[in-house]
VORORO-279794 format. One line per field, with one value per residue (C-alpha): residue in one letter; x, y, z; residue number from 1. Coordinates in steps of 0.2 Angstrom, whole numbers, plus 5000, padded with zeros to 4 digits. Layout:
BEGIN
guvo	(A;...);
px	(X;...);
py	(Y;...);
pz	(Z;...);
drenfi	(NUM;...);
! end
This chain:
BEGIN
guvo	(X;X;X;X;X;X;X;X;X;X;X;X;X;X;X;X;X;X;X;X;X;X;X;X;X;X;X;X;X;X;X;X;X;X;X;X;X;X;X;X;X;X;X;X;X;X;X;X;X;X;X;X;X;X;X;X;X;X;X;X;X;X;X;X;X;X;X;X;X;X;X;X;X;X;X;X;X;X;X;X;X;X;X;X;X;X;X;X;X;X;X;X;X;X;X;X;X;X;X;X;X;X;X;X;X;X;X;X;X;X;X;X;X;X;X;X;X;X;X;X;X;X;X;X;X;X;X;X;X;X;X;X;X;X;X;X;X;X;X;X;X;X;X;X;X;X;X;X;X;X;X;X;X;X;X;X;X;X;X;X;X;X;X;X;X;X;X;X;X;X;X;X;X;X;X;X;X;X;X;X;X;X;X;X;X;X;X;X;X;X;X;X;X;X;X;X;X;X;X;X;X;X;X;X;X;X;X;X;X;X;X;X;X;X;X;X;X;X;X;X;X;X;X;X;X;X;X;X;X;X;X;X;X;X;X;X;X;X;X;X;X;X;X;X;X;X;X;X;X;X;X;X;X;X;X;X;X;X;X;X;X;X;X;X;X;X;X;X;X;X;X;X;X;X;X;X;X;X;X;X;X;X;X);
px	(4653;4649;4632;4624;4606;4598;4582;4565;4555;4538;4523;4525;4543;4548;4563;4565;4578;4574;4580;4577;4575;4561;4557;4541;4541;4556;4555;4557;4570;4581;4575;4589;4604;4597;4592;4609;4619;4608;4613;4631;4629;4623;4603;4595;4577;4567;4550;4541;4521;4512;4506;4526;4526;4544;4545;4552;4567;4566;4567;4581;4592;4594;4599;4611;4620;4623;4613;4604;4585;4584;4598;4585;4568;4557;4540;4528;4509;4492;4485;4469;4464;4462;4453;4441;4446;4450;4458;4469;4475;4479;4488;4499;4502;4507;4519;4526;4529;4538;4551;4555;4553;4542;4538;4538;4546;4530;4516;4501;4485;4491;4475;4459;4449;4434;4422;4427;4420;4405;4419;4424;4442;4441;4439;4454;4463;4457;4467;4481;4480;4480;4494;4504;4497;4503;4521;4519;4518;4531;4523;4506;4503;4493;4498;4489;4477;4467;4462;4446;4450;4463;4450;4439;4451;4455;4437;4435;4448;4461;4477;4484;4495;4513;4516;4506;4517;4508;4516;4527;4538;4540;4528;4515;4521;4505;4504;4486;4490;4506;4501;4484;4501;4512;4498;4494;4510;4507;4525;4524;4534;4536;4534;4537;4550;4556;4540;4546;4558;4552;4556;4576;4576;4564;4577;4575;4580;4594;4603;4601;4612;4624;4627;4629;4639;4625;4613;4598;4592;4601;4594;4576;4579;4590;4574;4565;4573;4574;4556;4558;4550;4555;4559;4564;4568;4570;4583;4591;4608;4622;4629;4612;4611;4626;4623;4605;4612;4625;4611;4617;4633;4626;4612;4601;4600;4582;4581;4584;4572;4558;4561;4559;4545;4538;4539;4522;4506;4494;4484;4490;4507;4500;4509;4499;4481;4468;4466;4448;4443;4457;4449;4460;4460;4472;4465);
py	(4160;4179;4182;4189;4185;4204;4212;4216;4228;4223;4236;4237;4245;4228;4220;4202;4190;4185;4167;4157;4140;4129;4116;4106;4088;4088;4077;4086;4074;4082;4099;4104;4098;4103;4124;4122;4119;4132;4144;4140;4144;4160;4158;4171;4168;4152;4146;4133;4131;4124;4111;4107;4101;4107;4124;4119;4111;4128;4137;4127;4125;4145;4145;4133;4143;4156;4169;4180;4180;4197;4190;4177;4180;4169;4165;4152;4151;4146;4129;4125;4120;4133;4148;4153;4170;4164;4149;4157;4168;4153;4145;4159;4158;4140;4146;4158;4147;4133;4145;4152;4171;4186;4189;4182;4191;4187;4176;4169;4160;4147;4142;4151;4135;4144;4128;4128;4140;4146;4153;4166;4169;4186;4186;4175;4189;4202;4194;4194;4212;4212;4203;4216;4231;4223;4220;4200;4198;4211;4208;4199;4189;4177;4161;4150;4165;4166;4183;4182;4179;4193;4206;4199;4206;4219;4228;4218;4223;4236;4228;4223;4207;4209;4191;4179;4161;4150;4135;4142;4135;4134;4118;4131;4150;4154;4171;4179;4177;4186;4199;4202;4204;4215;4228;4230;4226;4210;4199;4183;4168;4153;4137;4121;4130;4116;4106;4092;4088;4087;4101;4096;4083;4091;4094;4114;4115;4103;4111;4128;4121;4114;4130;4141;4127;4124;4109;4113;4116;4132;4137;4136;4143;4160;4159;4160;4176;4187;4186;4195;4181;4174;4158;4146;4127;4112;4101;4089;4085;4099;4099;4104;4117;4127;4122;4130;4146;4149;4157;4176;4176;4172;4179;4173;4182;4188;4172;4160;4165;4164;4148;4144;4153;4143;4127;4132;4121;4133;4121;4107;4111;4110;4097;4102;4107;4117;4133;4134;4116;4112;4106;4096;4099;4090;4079);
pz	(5646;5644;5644;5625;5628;5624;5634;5627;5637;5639;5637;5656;5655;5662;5652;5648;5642;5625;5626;5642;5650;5648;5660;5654;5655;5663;5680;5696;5702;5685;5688;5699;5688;5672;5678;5687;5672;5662;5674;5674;5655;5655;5655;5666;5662;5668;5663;5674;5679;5692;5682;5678;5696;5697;5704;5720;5713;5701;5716;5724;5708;5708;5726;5725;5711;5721;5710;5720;5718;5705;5692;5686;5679;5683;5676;5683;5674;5686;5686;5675;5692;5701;5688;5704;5709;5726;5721;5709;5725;5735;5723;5716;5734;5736;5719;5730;5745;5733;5725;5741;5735;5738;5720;5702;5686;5676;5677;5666;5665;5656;5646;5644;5646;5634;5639;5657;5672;5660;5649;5662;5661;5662;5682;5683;5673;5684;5700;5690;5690;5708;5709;5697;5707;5723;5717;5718;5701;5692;5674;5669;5654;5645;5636;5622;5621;5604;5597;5601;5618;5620;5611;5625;5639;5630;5630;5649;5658;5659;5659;5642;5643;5642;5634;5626;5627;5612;5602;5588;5577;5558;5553;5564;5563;5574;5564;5565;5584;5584;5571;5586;5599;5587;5585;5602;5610;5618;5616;5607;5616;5607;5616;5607;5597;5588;5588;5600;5589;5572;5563;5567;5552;5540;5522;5523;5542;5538;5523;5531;5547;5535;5524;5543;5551;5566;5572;5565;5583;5584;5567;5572;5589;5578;5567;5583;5589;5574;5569;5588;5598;5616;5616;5630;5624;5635;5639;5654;5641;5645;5627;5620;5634;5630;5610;5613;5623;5607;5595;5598;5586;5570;5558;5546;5529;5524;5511;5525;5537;5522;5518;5536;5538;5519;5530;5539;5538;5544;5559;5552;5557;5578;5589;5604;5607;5602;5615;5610;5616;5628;5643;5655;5672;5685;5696);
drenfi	(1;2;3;4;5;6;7;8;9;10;11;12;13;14;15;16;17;18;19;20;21;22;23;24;25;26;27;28;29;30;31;32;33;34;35;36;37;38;39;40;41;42;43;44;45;46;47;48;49;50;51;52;53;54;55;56;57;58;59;60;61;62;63;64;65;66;67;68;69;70;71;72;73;74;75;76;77;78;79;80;81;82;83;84;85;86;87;88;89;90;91;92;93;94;95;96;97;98;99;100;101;102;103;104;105;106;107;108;109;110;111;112;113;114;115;116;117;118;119;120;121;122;123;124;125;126;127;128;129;130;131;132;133;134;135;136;137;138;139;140;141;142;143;144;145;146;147;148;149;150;151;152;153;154;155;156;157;158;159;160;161;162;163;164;165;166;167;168;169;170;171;172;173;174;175;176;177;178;179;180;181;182;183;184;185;186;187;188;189;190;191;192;193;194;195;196;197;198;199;200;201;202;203;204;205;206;207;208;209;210;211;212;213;214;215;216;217;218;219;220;221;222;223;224;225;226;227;228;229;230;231;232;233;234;235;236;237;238;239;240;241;242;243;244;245;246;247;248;249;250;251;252;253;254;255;256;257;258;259;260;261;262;263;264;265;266;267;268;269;270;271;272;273;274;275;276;277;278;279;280;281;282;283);
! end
């Protein structure tokens, strides 16, 4: 299958695939086959984390398809864990060692943790930035970043963010965040596009698929990607991989994506947590 996914440059002239491969709660022991088969459809983007637990078989899944190393962006996101300026360095590290590569394409803080290390994120941002300026890490980002927490960064630090990955999808547009990330050109990814699930039966979603003869998946995931958004959904079943990989060939007309967008619940609409209280940390 021909490749469609388009670039997006990032504020640091860096370019990345608009629509990747997500691999949250998937099992390591299924990491392999599924990236493998996301591969072999076209995906060239892969989005894992430490806390996944599954970068190895990330790694391993692009060396057995052949690809070499710079045909696949690859971003991985720090554990809660390890926010300690030198902690953050040895595990970015251990990240390294696990893929089996000198670098990653982009890599992020993957929650603020405003109630943990005496609020102090801004120190774990600032090793990010050594990791950008030594070539390790090609592009830095945030994700489940609040504005007040960007506009913290941004009068603390000198890098700006190239991403900020929070949960979006239509029952929670997540739009004072990406409006902050528009104006100062920090790009929106979308995790939890499709809201585990729950969107795909909701009346709107389904009478839109039927009237463009798609699942309703690929009409949330198109939504997704015209509101200019990078998205990356999961899955481990090949049809729903190349079905999800399918969402370059059709448009949504300016009606549809409103009524789409009119499914929003404000917070209400969350599946996942709160960034300003969000606490865990991995034992």
């Amino acid at each position: 299958m021909a490749r469609t996914i388009p670039d997006i440059t990032l504020n640091d002239g860096n370019t990345i695939p608009q629509l990747g491969f997500g691999v949250f709660q998937i099992e390591p022991k299924d990491t392999v086959a599924a990236v493998r088969k996301a591969l072999e459809v076209g995906y060239r983007h892969v989005d894992t984390a430490q806390m996944y637990g599954n970068e190895a078989e990330v790694g391993q899944a692009i060396r057995e398809a052949g690809l070499d190393r710079d045909e696949v962006f690859v971003t991985s996101k720090l554990n809660n864990a390890f926010h300690r300026p030198d902690d953050a360095r040895a595990a970015f590290e251990s990240t390294l060692s696990a893929l089996r590569t000198d670098h990653l394409d982009l890599f992020l803080i993957h929650w603020p943790l405003p109630t943990r290390y005496d609020g102090d994120f801004v120190s774990t941002w600032q090793v990010l930035e050594e990791f950008r300026r030594d070539g390790r890490a090609r592009s830095i980002g945030v994700s489940n970043f609040q504005v007040p927490h960007l506009e913290r960064l941004a009068a603390e630090t000198d890098v700006v963010p190239a991403v900020n990955q929070v949960e979006a999808h239509p029952y929670f547009g997540n739009e004072q965040v990406r409006a902050y990330g528009a104006a100062h050109d920090i790009r929106t990814e979308a995790w939890s596009p499709i809201a585990q699930g729950r969107v795909l039966t909701d009346p709107v979603i389904v009478d839109i698929a039927e009237q463009v003869g798609r699942t309703p998946a690929q009409v949330v995931l198109r939504w997704h990607v015209q509101r200019g958004d990078i998205v990356f959904p999961k899955s481990t079943t090949p049809q729903r991989i190349e079905e999800n990989f399918r969402i370059f060939d059709f448009t949504l007309d300016d009606a549809t994506m409103e009524r789409i967008t009119g499914l929003d619940r404000g917070p209400a609409g969350r599946q996942g947590s709160d960034p300003d209280t969000f606490d865990y940390i991995p034992a």
